[in-house]
C-alpha positions as CSV (number, residue, x, y, z in Angstrom):
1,X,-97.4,-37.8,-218.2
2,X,-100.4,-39.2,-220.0
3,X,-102.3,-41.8,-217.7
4,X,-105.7,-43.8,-218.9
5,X,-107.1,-45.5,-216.2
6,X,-110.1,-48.7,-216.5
7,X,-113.1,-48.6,-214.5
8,X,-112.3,-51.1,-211.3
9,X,-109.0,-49.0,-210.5
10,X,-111.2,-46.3,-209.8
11,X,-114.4,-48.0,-208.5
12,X,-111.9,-50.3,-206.1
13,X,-109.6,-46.4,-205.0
14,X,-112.9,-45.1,-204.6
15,X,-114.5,-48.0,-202.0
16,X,-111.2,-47.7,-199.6
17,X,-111.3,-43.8,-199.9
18,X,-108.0,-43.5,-201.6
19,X,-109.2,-42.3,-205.2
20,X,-107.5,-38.5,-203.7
21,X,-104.3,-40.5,-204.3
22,X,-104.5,-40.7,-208.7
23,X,-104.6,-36.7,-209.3
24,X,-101.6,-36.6,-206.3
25,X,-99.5,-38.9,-208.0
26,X,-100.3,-38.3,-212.0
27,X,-102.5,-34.9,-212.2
28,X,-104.6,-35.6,-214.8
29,X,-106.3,-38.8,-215.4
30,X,-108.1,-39.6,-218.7
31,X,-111.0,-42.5,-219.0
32,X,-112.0,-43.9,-221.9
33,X,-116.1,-42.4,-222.8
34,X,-117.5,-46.0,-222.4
35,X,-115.5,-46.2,-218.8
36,X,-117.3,-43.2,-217.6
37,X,-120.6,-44.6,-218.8
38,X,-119.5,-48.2,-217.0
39,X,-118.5,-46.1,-213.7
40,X,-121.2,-43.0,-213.4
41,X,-124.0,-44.1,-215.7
42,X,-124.3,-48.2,-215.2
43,X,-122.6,-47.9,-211.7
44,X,-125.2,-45.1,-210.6
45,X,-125.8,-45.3,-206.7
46,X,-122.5,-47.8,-206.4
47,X,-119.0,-47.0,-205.4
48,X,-116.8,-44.7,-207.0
49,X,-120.3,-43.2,-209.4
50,X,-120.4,-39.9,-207.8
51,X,-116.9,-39.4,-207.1
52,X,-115.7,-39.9,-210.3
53,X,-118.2,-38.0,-212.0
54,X,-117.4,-35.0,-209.9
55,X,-113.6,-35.6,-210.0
56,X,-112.2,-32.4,-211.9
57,X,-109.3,-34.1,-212.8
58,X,-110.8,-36.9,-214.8
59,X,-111.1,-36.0,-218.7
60,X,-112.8,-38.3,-220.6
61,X,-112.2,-38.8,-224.2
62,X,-113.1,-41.1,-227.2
63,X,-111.2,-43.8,-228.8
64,X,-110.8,-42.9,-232.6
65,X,-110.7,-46.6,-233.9
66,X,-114.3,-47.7,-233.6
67,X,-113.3,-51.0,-236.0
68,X,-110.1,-51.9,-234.2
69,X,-112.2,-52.0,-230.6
70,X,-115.0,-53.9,-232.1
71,X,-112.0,-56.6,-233.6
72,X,-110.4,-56.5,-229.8
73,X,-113.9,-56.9,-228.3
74,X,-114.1,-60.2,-230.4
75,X,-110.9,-61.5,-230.5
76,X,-109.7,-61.1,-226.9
77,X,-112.9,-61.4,-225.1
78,X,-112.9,-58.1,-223.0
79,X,-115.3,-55.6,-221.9
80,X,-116.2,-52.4,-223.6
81,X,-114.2,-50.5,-220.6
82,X,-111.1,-52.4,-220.9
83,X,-110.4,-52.6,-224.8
84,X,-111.4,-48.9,-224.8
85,X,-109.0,-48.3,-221.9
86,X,-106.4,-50.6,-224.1
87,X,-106.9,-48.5,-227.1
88,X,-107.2,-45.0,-226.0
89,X,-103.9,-45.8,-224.3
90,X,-102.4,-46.6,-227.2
91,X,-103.9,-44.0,-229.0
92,X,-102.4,-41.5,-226.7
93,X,-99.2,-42.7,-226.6
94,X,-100.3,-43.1,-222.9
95,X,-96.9,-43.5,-220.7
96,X,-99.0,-45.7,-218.0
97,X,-102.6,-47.4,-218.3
98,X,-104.0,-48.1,-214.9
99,X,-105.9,-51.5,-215.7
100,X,-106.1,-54.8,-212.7
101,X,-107.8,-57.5,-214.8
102,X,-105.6,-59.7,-216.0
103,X,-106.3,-60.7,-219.9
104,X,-106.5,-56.9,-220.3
105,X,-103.1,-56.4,-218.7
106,X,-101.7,-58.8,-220.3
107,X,-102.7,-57.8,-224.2
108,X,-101.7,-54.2,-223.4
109,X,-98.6,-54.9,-222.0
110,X,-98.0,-57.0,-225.5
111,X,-99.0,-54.1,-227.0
112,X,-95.9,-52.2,-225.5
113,X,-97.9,-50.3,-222.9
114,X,-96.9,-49.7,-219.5
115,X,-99.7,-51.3,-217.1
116,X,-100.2,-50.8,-213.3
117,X,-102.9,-51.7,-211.2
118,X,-104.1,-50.8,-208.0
119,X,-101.4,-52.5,-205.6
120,X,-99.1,-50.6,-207.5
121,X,-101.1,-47.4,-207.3
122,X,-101.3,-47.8,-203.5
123,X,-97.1,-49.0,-203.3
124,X,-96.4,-45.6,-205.1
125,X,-98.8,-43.4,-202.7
126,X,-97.2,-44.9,-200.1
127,X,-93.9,-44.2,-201.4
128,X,-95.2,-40.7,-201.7
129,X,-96.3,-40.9,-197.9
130,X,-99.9,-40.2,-199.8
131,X,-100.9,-43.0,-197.3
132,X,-100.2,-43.4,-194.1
133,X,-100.4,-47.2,-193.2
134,X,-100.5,-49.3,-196.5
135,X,-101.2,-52.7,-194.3
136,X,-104.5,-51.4,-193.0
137,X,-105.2,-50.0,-196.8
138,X,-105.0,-53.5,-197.7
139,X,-107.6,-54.8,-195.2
140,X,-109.6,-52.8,-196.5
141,X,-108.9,-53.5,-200.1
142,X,-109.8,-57.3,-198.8
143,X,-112.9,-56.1,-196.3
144,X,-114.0,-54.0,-199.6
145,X,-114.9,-57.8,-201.2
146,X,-112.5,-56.2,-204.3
147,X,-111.1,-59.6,-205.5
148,X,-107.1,-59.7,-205.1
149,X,-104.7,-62.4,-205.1
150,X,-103.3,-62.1,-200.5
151,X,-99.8,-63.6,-202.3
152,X,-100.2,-60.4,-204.3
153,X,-100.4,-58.2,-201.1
154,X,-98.1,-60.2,-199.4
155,X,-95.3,-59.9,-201.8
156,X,-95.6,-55.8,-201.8
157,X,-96.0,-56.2,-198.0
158,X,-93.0,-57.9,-197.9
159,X,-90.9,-55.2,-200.0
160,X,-92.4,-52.5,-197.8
161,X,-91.0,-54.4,-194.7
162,X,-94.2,-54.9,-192.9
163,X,-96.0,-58.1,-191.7
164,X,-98.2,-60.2,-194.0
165,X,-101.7,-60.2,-193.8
């Protein structure tokens, strides 16, 4: 299974202590050269920097198409992370890119990718009984200050069984 995965999947796993869960439920995770720069490089001394950079299951590669991510850049407003994310994914043939900003989402899903973010992520570890309590991960996916839609959490609450936040 190839997985790509964008910079705040990582940098949001990494704040709540759950990165451990991406090489449990995919092995091997590839990040697009100018995510690893955003995370490690731009993102020195913040979360996720160090864990990513010494994360032996993270490969990072470049996207071939330098003109087609410059046209994406332009024409769908998105950050260097995302459309390379987008791209490589595409490139790859990737069978699941690992993206939680919406516009992004939403051009690679019309591209034919699949897309998951990190509720989903954190619904298939605890599927996996990778987590133990996926309520309390959520509080502190909220206490984290990570920006998520609570009707988002809710709903996968919900499906799980387990009381709302």
């Amino acid at each position: 299974m190839t997985v790509v995965c964008n910079a705040s999947p990582l940098i949001t796993l990494s704040k709540i202590g759950e990165l451990h869960v991406l090489p449990k439920l995919f092995g091997k995770v590839i990040v697009a050269k100018e995510v690893f720069q955003e995370v490690t490089v731009i993102g020195a001394g913040r979360p996720g920097a160090s864990d990513v950079q010494r994360a032996p299951w993270i490969e990072v590669k470049i996207c071939g198409n330098a003109a087609q991510f410059a046209s994406w850049r332009t024409q769908h407003g998105l950050g260097a992370g995302e459309t390379a994310t987008i791209l490589l994914a595409q490139e790859l043939s990737a069978s699941l890119a690992i993206i939680d900003e919406r516009t992004a989402r939403g051009l690679a899903t019309g591209l034919g990718l699949s897309v998951m973010g990190c509720v989903g992520i954190l619904e298939s570890a605890a599927r996996k009984n990778l987590i133990a309590d996926l309520r309390s991960t959520y509080q502190q996916l909220l206490a984290s200050g990570t920006y998520i839609d609570r009707a988002i959490l809710n709903r996968s609450l919900t499906s799980f069984k387990l009381s709302t936040l």
